[in-house]
C-alpha positions in Angstrom: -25.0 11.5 -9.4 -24.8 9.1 -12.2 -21.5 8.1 -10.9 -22.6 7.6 -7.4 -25.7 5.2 -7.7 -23.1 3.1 -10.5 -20.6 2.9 -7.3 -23.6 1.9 -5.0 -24.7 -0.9 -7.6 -20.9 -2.2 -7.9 -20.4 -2.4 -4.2 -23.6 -4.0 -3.7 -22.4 -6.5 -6.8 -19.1 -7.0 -4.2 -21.6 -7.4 -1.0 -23.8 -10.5 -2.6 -20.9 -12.4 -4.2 -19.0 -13.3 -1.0 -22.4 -13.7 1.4 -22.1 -17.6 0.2 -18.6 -17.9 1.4 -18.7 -21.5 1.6 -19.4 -21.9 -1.4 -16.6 -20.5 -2.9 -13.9 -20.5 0.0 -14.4 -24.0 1.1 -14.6 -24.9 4.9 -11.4 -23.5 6.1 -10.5 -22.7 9.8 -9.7 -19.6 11.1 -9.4 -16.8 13.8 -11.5 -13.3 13.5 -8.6 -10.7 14.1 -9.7 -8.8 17.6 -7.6 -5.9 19.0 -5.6 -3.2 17.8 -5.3 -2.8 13.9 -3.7 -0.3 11.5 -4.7 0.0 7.7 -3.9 1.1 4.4 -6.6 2.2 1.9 -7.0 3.1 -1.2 -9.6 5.1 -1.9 -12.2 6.8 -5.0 -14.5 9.5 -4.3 -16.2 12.6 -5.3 -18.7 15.6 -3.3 -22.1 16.4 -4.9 -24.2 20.1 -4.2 -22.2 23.0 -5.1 -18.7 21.1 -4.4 -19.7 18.5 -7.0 -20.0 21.3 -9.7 -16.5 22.7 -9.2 -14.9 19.6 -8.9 -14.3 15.9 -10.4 -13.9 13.1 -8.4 -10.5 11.9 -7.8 -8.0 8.9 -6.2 -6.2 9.1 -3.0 -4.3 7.5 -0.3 -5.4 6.5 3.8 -4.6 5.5 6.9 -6.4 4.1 9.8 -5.8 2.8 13.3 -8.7 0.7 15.0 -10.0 -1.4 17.7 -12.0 -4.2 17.9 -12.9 -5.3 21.2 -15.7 -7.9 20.1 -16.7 -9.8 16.9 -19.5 -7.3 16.2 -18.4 -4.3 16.9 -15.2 -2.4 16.4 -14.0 1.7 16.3 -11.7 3.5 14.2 -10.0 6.8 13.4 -9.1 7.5 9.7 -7.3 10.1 7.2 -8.1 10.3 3.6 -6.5 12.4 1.0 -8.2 12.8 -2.5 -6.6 14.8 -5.4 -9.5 16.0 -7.2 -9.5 17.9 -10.6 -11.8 21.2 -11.1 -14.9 20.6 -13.0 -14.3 23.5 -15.8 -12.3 26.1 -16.7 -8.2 25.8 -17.1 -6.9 24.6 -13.9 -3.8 22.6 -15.0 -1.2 24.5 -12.8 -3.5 23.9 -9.5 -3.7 20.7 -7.5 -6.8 20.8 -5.4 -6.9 17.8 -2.2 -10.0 16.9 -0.1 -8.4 15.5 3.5 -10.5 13.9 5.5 -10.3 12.9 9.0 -12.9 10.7 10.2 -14.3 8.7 13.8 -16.1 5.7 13.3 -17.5 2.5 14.3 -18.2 -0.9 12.5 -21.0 -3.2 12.9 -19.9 -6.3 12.0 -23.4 -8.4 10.4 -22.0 -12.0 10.2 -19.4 -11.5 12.5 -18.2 -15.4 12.6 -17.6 -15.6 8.7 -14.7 -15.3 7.2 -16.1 -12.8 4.7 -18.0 -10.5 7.0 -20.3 -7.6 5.8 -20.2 -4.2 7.8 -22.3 -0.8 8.5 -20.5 2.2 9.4 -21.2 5.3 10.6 -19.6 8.1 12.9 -18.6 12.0 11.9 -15.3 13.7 11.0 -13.6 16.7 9.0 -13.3 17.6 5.3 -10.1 20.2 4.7 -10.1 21.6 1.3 -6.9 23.2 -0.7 -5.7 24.4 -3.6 -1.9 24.8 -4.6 -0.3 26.2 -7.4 2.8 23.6 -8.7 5.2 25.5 -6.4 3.0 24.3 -3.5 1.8 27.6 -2.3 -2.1 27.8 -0.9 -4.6 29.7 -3.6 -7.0 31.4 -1.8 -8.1 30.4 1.6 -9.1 26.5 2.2 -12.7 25.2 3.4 -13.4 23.1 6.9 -16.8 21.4 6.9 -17.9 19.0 9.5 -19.4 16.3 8.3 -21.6 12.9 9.5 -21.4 9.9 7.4 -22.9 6.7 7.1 -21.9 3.7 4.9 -21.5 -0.3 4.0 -19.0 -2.7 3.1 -17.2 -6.0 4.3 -14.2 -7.1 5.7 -12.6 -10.5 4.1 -10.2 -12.7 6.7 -7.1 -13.6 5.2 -5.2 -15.0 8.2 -5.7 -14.7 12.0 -4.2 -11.0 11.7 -4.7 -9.8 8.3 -7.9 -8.8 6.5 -9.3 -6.9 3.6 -11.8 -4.0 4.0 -13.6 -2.2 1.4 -16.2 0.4 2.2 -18.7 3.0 0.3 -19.2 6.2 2.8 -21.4 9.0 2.1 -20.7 12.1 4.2 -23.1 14.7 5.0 -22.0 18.4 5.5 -23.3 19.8 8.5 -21.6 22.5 9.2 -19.4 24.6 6.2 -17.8 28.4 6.7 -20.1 29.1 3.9 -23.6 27.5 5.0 -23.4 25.1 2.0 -25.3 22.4 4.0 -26.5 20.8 0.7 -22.8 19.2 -0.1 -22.0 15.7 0.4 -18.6 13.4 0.0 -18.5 10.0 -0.7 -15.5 7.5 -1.0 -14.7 4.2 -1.9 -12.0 2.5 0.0 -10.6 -0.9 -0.4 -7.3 -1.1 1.6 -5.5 -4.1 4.3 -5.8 -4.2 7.9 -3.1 -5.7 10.1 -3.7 -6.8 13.7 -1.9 -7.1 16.3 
């Protein structure tokens, strides 16, 4: 838990900084990137509830493909993959990955700027797995439908390339084993390209 309100402090730390983009960026002209996107993320996150006591957080990888029809509001479809590390016990010869598929939208706030702060929210699917180093499944693996909800900004860097980072914190709603009181949350800070 300590671990997730530091992340929420340091993202909010990212949010402020840029709000006075003037004053730091100068008055530069530019094009907000509308359309079709793809992305690249990299992203940090962890679960909490009975997940965040088997595991620790971990790194991970994404991909994402958008659309933004408007300057306030755009959709998006994402994967995530996490390699997370068990909490206790001696796990070395397992690799254990959280893939998540997600549907979303963005609400742009300051849609004109060039550094532009977002809300998201939408719903998706967590995938749990564990593999011993010869890549055969431990076990059985875990879906959980989740909804999620989160913040960040998106920073123009030319009239078809920007930088996103998001925090997202996703609710389990439905889990095989009735373990509604999980959550997941991720920090992503990756590069959109628009064409």
């Amino acid at each position: 838990m300590k671990k997730l309100i530091l992340s929420v402090v340091f993202a909010l730390a990212l949010l402020t900084t840029p709000l006075f983009g003037n004053d730091f960026y100068g008055e530069e002209s530019y094009q907000v990137p509308l359309g079709v996107s793809v992305g690249l993320t990299g992203n940090f996150g962890g679960c909490t509830g009975d997940c965040g006591e088997m595991y620790n957080p971990g790194g991970g990888i994404g991909l994402s493909i958008g659309y933004r029809p408007s300057l306030s509001f755009g959709v998006y479809a994402e994967v995530m993959k996490n390699f997370v590390h068990f909490a206790e016990g001696d796990y070395e010869d397992f690799n254990v990955s959280f893939i998540q598929g997600n549907i979303g939208i963005n609400f742009y706030l300051f849609p004109d700027q060039k550094f532009q702060p977002l809300l998201t929210a939408g719903f998706g699917n967590i995938h749990m797995s564990a593999e011993d180093d010869d890549g055969n499944e431990i076990g059985r693996t875990d879906e959980q439908q989740t909804v999620f909800f989160g913040f960040g900004g998106e920073y123009i860097i030319s009239d078809n390339m920007t930088i996103p980072f998001k925090l997202q914190y996703a609710k389990v709603v439905i889990n095989e084993d009735d373990l509604e009181k999980d959550s997941v949350w991720n920090i992503l800070v990756g590069f959109n390209y628009y064409f």
